[in-house]
N, C-alpha and C positions, 0 to 999 in steps of 0.2 A: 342647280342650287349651289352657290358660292358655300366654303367653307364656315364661315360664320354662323349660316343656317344650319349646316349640320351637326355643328358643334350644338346650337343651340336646342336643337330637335334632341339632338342625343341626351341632353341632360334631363330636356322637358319629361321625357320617356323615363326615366332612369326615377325622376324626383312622384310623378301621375302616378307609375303602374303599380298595383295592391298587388299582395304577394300573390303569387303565383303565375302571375306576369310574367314569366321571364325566358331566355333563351332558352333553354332547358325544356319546356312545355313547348317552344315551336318545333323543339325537334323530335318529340313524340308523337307532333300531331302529324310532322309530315312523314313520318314513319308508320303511322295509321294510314295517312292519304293512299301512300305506297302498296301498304298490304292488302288495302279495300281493292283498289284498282285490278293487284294481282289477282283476286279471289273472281274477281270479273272474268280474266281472261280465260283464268284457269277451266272456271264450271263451264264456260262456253267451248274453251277448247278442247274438255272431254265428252261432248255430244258426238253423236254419231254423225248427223247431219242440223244443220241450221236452218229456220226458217229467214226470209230479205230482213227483219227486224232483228232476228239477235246476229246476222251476218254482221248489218252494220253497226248496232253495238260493238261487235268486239273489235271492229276497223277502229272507232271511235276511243276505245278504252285503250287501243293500243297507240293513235295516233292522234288525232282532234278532231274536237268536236263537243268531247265531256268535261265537264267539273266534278270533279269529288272534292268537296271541302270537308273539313273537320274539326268541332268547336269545344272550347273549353268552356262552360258554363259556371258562373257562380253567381250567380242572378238569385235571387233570395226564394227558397223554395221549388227552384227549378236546376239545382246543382246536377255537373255531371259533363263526362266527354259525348259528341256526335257525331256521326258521319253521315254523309249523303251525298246522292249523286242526282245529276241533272237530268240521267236517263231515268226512265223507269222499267224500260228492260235490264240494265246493271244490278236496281236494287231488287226485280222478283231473282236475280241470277247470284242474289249475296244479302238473303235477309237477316243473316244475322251479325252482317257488319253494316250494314246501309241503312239508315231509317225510314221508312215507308215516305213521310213527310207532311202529314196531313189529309185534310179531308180533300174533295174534289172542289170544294166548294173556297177553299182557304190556296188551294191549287191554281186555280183557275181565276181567281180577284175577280174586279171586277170593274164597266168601263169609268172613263174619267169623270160623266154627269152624273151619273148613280155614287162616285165615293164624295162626290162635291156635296152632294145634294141635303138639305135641313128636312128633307118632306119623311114624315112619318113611315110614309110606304114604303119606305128604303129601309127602314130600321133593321128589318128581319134579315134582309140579304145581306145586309153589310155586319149585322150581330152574327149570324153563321161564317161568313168568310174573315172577320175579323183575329188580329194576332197582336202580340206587345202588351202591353198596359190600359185595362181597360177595352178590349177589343180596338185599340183606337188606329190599328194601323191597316187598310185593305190593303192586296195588292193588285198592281195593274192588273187589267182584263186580260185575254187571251195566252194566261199560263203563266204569267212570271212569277207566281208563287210557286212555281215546278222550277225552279232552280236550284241550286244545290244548298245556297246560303240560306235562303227562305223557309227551304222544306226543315232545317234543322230548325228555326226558330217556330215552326208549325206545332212543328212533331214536343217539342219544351210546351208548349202553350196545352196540349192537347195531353201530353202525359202528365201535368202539375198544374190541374186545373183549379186547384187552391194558392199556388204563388202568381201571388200581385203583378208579377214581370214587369219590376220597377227594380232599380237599382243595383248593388253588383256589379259586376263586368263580366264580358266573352272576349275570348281570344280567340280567333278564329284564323288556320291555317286553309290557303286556297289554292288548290292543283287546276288553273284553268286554262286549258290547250286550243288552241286557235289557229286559221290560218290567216296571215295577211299579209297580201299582195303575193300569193301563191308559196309562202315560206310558212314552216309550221314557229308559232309562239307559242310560250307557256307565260302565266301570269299568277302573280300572286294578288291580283286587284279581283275586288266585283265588280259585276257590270253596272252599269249606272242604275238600272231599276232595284238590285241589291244593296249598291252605295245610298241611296235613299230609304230602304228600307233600316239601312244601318243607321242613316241620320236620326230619323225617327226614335230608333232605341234609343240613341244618346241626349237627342233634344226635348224630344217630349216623357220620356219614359226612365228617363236619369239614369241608362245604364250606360259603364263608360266601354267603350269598342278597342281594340285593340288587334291588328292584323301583321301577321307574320311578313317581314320582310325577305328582300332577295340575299340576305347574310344571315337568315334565321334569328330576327331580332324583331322584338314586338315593338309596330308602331302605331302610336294613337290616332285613333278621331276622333277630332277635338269640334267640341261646340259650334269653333270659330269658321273649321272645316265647310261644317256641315251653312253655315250663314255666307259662306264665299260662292260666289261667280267662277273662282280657279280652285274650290277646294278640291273636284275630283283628281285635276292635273296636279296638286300641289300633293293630293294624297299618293298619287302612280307614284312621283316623284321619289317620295320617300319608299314606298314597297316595293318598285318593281326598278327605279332609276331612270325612268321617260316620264315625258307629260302625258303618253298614251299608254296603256296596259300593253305590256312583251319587255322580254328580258334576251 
């Protein structure tokens, strides 16, 4: 990204974000991200003995593998901070900083014919796994609603079952540790099934998104993001400094 753009980005940011937008709130969040993580390692590390599932857990929470994200909500009616993790050994190992994340049903989405589909006999499945504005957003089948970004937008939907989940904005800070090409990443991007469920909140559901970057500074997603062919690479760009997520 030439100078020009960033300049340009930076102001766009600076002119979009509603208060509480701001540098300041990224660095709470990632000092929540921090603590939740800690509280992981900690409960696990004071067990006597491990069962293979919280072993790897806490491999994960120490090294990658996990996301803990954490959200700034001001979504009308749904106001308030979240945390959640991508395990769900993490969050029974820190429930009172992780949020469950929803139902199994909101967890688990559902596959690509069933969320396309007009036929009435989808109604039910897709009205239970349903999240956003009007139930209108499922997510993928086999689990992508158990990611860390999802589960916060579950768990809003499901504790403020009277807000619209229209409008507002989330700032949303992201601890997500990877490994690729055998070297460990951390990223501040969601993965693409999260990047799309983000679109959704912004395109259809008018709330404006906003994710912590790699200088701790809120960057948009914008509409136009979300209508691009490069909006993911264009959005890394700005949060993480690659066309692909790691810093």
């Amino acid at each position: 990204m030439g100078t020009g753009n960033t300049v340009a980005s930076t102001v766009s940011v600076a002119a979009a974000a509603p208060p509480g937008i701001t540098a300041e709130e990224c660095a709470k969040l990632d000092q929540k991200n921090k603590e939740e993580r800690e509280k992981v390692t900690e409960e696990l590390k004071s067990q006597d003995s491990l069962n293979q599932q919280e072993q790897a857990t806490l491999d994960k929470a120490e090294g990658t593998g996990m996301t803990i994200s954490s959200a700034t909500s001001q979504v009308p009616g749904a106001e308030g901070t979240f945390s959640a993790s991508s395990s769900g050994c993490a969050q029974a190992c820190n429930p009172n900083g992780l949020v469950e994340g929803g139902t199994s049903e909101q967890k688990m989405g559902l596959n690509a014919e069933t969320r396309a589909s007009d036929s009435p006999d989808h109604d039910d499945a897709k009205d239970k796994a349903g999240v956003l504005c009007d139930k209108s957003h499922v997510h993928p089948g086999g689990g992508a609603g158990a990611h860390a970004e999802p589960k916060i937008v579950n768990q809003m939907c499901n504790d403020f079952p009277a807000s619209p989940m229209r409008g507002g904005s989330m700032l949303f800070n992201i601890d997500w540790r990877f490994k690729r090409e055998g070297k460990p990443k951390q990223s501040g991007m969601p993965c693409k099934h999260c990047y799309k469920m983000m679109c959704h909140a912004a395109t259809e559901c008018d709330i404006q998104i906003f994710i912590c970057d790699k200088d701790g500074k809120p960057q948009p997603l914008s509409k136009d993001d979300c209508k691009s062919e490069d909006g993911y690479e264009n959005l890394s760009r700005r949060v993480d400094g690659n066309p692909k997520p790691g810093r």
